[in-house]
C-alpha positions in Angstrom: 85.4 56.2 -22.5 88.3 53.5 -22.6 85.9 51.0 -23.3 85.0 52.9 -26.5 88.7 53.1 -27.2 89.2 57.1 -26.4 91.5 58.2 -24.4 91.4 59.7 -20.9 92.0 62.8 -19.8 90.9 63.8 -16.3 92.5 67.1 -16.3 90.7 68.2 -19.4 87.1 68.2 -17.6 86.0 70.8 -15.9 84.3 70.1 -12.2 82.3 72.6 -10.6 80.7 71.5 -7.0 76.9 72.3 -5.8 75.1 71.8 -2.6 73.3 68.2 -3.7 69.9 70.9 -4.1 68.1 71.6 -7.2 69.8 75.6 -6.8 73.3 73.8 -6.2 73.0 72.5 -9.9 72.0 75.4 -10.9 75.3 77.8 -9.7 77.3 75.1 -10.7 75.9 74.8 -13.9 75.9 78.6 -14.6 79.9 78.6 -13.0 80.9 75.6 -15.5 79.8 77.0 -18.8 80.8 81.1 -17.8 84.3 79.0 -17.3 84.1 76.6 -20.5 81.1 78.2 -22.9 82.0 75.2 -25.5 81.1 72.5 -23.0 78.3 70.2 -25.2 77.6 67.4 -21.9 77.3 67.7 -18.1 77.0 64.7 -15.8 75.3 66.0 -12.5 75.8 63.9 -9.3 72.5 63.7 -8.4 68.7 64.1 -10.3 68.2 67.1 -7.9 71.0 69.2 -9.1 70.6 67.9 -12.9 66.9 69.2 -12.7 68.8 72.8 -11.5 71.3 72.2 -14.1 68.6 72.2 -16.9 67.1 75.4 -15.3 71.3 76.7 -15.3 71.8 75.6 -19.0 68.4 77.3 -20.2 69.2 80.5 -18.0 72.6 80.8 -20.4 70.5 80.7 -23.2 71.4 77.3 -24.2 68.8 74.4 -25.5 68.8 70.9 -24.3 69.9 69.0 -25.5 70.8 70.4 -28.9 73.2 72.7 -27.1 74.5 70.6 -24.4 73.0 66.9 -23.1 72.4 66.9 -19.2 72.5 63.4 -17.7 71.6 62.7 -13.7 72.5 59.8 -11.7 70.1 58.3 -9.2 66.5 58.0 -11.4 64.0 59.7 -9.0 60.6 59.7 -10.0 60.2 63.0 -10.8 63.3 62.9 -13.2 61.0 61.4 -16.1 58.6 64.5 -15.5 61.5 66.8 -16.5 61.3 69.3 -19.2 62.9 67.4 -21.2 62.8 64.4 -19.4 66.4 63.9 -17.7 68.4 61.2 -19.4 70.0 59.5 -15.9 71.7 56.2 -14.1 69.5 54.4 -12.5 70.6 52.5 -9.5 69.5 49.4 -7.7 68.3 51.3 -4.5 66.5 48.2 -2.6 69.6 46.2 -3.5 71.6 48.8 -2.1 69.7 49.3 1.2 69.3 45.4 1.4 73.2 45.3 1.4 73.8 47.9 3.5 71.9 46.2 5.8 73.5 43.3 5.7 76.8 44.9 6.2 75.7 46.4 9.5 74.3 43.1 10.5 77.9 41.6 10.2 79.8 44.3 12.1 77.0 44.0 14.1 77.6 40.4 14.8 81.5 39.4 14.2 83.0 43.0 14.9 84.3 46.2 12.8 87.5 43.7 12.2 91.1 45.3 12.5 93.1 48.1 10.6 94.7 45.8 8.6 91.5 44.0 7.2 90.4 45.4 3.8 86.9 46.5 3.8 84.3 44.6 2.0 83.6 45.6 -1.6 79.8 45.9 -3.1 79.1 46.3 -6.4 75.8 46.4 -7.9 75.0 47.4 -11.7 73.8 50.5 -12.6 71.5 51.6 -15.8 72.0 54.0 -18.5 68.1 55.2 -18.4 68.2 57.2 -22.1 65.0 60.2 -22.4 65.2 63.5 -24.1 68.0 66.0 -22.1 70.8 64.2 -23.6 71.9 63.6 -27.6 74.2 63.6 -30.1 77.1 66.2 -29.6 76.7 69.3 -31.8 78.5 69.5 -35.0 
């Protein structure tokens, strides 16, 4: 949002929690828009409680993504096989288990390090993976 020049407001978007499950996205999803009916996107932590969240949305009677756009993070296979197919972030997941590794490896071998020593920092890119459960906020 900053980087398209709008403004920030954490306090002004609504969190609901779920169980990581397919029926965790669900509840939450059903909990967020009995809270905040004029919600029109939802970013779900995982595919598995975005797949519950399209289940959630359509349970409220609302389309997808003409009513509200649904993106996942994670890309599982199955995501693409959605109805519609879930709009998510893809990660790096080999990357990310080939660096994990390599972290282990190095406490393994020089030590955890002290309390004073910052942890070491990882970043790897992530991918916008655009298909048909998100769109253009309704007008």
């Amino acid at each position: 949002m900053r980087a398209a020049g709008l403004s920030v407001d954490r306090a002004g978007v609504p969190v609901t929690y779920g169980n990581h499950q397919i029926e965790g996205g669900r509840q939450a999803t059903i909990e967020l828009l009995k809270h905040h009916p004029g919600l029109t996107a939802i970013f779900v932590l995982n595919d598995l409680m975005a797949l519950g969240a399209l289940e959630g949305a359509r349970g409220f009677g609302r389309r997808i993504p003409e009513d509200v756009s649904i993106v996942g993070f994670d890309d599982v296979p199955y995501a693409a096989l959605a109805n519609p197919p879930l709009t998510t972030v893809g990660q790096p997941i080999r990357e990310l288990g080939e660096q994990a590794a390599d972290l282990l490896l190095m406490v393994v071998e020089h030590g955890a390090g002290n309390a004073q020593s910052e942890p070491p920092r990882v970043s790897l890119p992530n991918q916008l993976i655009m298909r048909k459960s998100s769109g253009p906020a309704p007008s």
